[in-house]
C-alpha positions as protocol buffer text, in pm:
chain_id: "A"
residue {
  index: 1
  type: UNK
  ca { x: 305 y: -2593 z: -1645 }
}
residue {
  index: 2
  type: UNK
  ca { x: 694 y: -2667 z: -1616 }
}
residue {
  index: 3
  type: UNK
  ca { x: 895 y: -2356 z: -1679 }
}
residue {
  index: 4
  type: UNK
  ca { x: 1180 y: -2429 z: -1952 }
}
residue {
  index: 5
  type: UNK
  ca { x: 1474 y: -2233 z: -2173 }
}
residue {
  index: 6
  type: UNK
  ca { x: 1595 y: -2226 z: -2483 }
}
residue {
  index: 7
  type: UNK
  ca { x: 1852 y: -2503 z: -2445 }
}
residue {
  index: 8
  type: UNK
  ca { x: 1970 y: -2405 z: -2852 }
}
residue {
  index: 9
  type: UNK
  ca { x: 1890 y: -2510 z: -3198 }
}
residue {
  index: 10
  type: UNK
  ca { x: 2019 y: -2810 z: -3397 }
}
residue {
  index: 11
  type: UNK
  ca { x: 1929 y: -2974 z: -3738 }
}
residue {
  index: 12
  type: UNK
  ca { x: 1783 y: -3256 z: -3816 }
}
residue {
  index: 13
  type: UNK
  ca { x: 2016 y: -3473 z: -3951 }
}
residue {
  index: 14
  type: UNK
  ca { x: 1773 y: -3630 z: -4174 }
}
residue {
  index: 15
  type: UNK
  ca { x: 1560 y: -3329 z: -4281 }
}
residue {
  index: 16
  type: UNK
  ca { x: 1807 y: -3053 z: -4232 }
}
residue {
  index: 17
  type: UNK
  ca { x: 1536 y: -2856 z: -4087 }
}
residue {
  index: 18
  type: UNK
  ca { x: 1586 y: -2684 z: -3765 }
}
residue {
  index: 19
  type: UNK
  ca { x: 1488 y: -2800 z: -3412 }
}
residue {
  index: 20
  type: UNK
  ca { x: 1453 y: -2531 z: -3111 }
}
residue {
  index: 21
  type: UNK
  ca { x: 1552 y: -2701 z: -2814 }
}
residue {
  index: 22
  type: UNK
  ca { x: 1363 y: -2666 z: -2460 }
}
residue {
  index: 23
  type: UNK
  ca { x: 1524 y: -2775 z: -2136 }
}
residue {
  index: 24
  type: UNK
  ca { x: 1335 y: -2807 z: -1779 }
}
residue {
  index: 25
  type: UNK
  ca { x: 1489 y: -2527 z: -1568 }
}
residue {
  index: 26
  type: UNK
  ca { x: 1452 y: -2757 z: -1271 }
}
residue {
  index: 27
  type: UNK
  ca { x: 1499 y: -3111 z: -1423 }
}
residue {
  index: 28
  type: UNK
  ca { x: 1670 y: -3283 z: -1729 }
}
residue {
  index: 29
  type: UNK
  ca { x: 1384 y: -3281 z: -1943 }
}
residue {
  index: 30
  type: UNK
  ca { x: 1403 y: -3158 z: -2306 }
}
residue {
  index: 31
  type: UNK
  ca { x: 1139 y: -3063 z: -2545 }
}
residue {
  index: 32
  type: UNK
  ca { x: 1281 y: -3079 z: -2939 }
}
residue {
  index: 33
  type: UNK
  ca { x: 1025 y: -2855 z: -3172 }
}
residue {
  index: 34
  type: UNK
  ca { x: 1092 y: -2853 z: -3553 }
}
residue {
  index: 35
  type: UNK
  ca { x: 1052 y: -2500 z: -3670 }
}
residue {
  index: 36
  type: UNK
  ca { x: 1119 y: -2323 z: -3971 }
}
residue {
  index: 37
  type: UNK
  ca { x: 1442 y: -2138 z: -4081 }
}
residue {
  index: 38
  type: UNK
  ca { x: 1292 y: -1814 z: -4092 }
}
residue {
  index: 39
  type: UNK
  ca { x: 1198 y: -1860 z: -3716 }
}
residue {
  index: 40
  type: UNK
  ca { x: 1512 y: -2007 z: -3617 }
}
residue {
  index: 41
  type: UNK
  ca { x: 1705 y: -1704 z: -3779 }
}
residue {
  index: 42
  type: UNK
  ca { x: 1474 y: -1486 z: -3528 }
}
residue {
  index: 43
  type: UNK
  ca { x: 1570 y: -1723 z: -3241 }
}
residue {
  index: 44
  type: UNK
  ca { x: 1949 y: -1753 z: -3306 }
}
residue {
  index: 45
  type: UNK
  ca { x: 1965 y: -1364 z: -3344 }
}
residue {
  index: 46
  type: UNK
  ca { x: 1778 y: -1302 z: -3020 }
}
residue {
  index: 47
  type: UNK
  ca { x: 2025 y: -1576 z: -2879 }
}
residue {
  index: 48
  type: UNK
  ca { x: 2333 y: -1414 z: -2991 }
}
residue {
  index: 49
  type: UNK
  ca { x: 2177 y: -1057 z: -2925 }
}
residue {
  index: 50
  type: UNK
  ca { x: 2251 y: -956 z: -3311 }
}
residue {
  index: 51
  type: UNK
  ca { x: 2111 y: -649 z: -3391 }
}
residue {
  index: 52
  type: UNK
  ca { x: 2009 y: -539 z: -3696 }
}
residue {
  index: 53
  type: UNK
  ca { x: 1995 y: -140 z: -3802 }
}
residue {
  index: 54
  type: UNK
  ca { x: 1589 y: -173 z: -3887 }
}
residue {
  index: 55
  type: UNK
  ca { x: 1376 y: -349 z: -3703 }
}
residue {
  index: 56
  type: UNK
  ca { x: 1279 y: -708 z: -3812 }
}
residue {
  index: 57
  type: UNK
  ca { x: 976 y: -892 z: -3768 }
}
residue {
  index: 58
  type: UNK
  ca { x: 990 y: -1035 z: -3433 }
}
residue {
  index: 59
  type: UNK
  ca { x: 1129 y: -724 z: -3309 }
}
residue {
  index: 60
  type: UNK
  ca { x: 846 y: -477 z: -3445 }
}
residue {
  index: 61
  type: UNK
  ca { x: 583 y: -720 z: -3337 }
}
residue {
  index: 62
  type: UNK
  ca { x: 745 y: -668 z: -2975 }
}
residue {
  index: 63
  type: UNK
  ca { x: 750 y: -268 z: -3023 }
}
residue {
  index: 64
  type: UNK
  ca { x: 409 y: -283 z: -3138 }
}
residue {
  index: 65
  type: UNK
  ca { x: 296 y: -475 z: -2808 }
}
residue {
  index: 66
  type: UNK
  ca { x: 461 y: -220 z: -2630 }
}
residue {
  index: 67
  type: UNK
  ca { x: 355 y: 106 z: -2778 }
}
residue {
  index: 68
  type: UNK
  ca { x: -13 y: -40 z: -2733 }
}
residue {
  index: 69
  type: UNK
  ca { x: 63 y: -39 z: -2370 }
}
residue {
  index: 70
  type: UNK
  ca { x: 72 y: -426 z: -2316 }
}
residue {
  index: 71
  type: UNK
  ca { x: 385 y: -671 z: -2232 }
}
residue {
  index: 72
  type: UNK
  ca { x: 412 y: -1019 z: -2269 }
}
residue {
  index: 73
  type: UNK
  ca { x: 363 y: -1194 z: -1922 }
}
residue {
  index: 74
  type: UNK
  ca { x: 391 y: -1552 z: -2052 }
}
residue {
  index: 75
  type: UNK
  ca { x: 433 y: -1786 z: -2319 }
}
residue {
  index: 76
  type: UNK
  ca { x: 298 y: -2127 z: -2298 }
}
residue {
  index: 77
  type: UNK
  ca { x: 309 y: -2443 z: -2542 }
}
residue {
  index: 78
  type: UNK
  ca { x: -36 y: -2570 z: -2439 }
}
residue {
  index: 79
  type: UNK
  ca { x: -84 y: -2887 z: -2738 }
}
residue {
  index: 80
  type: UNK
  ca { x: 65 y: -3092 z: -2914 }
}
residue {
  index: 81
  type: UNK
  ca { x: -213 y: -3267 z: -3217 }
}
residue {
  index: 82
  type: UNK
  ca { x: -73 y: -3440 z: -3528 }
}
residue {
  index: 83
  type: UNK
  ca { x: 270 y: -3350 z: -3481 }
}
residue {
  index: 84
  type: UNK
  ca { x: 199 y: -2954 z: -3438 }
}
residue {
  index: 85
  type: UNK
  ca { x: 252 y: -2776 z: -3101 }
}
residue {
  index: 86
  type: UNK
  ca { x: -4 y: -2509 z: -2983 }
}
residue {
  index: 87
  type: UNK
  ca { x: 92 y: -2196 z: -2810 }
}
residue {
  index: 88
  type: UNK
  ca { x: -29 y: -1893 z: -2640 }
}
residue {
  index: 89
  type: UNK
  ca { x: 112 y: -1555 z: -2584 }
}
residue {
  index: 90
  type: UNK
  ca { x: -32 y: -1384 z: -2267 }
}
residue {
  index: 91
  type: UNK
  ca { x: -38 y: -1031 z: -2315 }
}
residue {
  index: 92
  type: UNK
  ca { x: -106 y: -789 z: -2009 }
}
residue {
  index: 93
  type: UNK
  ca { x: -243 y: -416 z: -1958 }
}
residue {
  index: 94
  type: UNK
  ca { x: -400 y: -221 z: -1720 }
}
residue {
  index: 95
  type: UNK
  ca { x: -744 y: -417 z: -1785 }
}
residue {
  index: 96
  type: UNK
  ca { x: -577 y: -744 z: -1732 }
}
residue {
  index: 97
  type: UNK
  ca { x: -417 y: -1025 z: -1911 }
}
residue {
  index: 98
  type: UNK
  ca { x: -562 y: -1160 z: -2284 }
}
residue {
  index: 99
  type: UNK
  ca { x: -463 y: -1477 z: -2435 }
}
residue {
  index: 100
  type: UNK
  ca { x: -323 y: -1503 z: -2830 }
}
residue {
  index: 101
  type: UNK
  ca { x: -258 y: -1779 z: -3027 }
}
residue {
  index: 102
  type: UNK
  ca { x: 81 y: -1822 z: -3182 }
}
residue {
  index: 103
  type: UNK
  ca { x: 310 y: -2070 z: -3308 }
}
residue {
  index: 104
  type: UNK
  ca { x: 582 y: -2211 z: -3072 }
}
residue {
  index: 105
  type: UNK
  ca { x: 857 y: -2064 z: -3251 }
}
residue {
  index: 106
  type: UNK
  ca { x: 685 y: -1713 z: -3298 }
}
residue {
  index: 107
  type: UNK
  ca { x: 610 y: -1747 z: -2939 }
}
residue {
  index: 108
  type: UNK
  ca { x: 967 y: -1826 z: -2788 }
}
residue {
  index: 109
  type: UNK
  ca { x: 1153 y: -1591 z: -3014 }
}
residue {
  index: 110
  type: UNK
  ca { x: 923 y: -1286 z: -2883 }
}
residue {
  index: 111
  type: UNK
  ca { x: 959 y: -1460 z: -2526 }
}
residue {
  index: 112
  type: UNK
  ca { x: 1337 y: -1413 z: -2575 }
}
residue {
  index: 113
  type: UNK
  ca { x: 1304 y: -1063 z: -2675 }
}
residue {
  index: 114
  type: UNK
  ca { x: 1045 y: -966 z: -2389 }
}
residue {
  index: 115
  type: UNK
  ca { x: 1274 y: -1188 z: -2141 }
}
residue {
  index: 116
  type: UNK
  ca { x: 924 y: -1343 z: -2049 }
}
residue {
  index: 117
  type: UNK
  ca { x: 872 y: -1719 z: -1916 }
}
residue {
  index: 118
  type: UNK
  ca { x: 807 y: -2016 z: -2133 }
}
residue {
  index: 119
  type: UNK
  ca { x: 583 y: -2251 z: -2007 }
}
residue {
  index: 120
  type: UNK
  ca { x: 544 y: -2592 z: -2115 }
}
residue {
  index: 121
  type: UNK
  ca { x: 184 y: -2844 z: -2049 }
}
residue {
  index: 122
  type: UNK
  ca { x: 325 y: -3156 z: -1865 }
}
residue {
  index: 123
  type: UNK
  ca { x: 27 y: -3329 z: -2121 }
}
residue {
  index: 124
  type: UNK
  ca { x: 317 y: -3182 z: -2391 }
}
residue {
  index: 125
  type: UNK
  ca { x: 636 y: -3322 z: -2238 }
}
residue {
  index: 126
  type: UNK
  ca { x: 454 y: -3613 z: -2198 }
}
residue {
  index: 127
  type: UNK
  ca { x: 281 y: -3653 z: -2540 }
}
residue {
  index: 128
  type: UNK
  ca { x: 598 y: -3563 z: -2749 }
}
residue {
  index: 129
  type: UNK
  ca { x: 754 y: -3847 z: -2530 }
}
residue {
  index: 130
  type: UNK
  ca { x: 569 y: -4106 z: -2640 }
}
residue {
  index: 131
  type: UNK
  ca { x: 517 y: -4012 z: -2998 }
}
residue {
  index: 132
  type: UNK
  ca { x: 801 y: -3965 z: -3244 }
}
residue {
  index: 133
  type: UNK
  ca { x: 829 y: -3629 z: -3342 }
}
residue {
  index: 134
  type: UNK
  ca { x: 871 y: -3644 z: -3764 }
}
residue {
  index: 135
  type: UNK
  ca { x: 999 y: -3986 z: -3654 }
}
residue {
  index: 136
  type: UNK
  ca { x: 1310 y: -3846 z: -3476 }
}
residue {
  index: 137
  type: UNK
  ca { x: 1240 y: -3877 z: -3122 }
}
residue {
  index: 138
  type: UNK
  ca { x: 1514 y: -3888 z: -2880 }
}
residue {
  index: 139
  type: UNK
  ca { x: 1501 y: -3940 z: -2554 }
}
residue {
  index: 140
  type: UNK
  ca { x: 1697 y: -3691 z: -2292 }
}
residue {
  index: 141
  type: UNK
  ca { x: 2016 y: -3780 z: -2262 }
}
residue {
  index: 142
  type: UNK
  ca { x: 2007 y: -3853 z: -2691 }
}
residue {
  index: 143
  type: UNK
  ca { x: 1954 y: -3465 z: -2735 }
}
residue {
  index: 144
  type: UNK
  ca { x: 2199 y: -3395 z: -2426 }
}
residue {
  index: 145
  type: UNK
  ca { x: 2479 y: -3563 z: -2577 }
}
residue {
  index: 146
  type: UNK
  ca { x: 2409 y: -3484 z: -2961 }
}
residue {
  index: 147
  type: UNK
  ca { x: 2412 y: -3112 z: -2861 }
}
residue {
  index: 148
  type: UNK
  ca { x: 2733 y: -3148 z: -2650 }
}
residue {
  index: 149
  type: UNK
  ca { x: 2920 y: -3354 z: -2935 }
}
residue {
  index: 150
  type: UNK
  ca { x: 2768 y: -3028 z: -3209 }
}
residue {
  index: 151
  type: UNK
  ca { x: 3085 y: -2803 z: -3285 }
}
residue {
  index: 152
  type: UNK
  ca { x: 2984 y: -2462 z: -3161 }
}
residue {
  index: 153
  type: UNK
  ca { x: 3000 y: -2300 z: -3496 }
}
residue {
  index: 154
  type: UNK
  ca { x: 2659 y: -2520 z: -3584 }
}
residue {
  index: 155
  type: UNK
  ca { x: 2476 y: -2297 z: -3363 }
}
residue {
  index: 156
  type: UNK
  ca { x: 2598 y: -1992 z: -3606 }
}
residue {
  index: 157
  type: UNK
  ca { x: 2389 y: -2142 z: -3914 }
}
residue {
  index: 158
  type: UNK
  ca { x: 2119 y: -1875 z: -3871 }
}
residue {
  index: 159
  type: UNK
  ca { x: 2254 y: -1588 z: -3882 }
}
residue {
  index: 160
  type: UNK
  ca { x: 2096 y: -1310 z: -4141 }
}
């Protein structure tokens, strides 16, 4: 498993549809996942640490997790099939660690909000390489320099 960040969010120029960006913590490589708005909202807040006076959805599923007596050790993007990444949330209590499924997005923004790792499958890096992602694949230094030449205020689009 390679251990990656948030790196940010862009759009897709040609769906408008948001992309979470993961970056090796050790290395250059990037990871670009298409997610929804609703999920990039919960992302960007985390990311800007916007809070909100109730709690939203991300945020009571993390209160939940912790008033059950369990934290979030991990999150890992274990697949990607057809175009759709796979993830597990590793939850741990007193009787150990269980694993839950969850979608990538879902995953990271609790990830964010538990400050846990995310994980990626080399198999993933190295699938989502070779296969164009909704036909926009970009290689490293494509997603490096489109997020460097983004005005900052792109990054803002989410916000509630």
């Amino acid at each position: 498993m390679i251990h990656m960040k948030v790196q940010g969010l862009t759009i897709d120029p040609a769906t408008n549809n948001p992309i979470l960006i993961l970056q090796e913590l050790t290395g250059e490589r990037t990871l670009p996942i298409w997610i929804g708005l609703l999920e990039a909202t919960a992302i960007a807040s985390e990311l800007e640490k916007v809070s909100f006076s109730r709690p939203m959805t991300h945020d009571l599923a993390i209160n939940l997790i912790t008033h059950l007596g369990r934290k979030i050790l991990k999150v890992e993007v274990t697949a990607l099939k057809d175009n759709t990444f796979y993830a597990l949330l590793h939850l741990q209590d007193d009787q150990g660690v269980t694993t839950v499924d969850s979608r990538p997005s879902d995953a990271i923004a609790l990830a964010l909000r538990a400050d846990a790792p995310i994980l990626v499958a080399e198999e993933v890096l190295t699938a989502a390489a070779a296969s164009p992602a909704r036909g926009q694949a970009k290689g490293d230094k494509e997603w490096k320099d489109l997020l460097e030449s983004m005005d900052p205020d792109d990054f803002g689009k989410y916000k509630m």
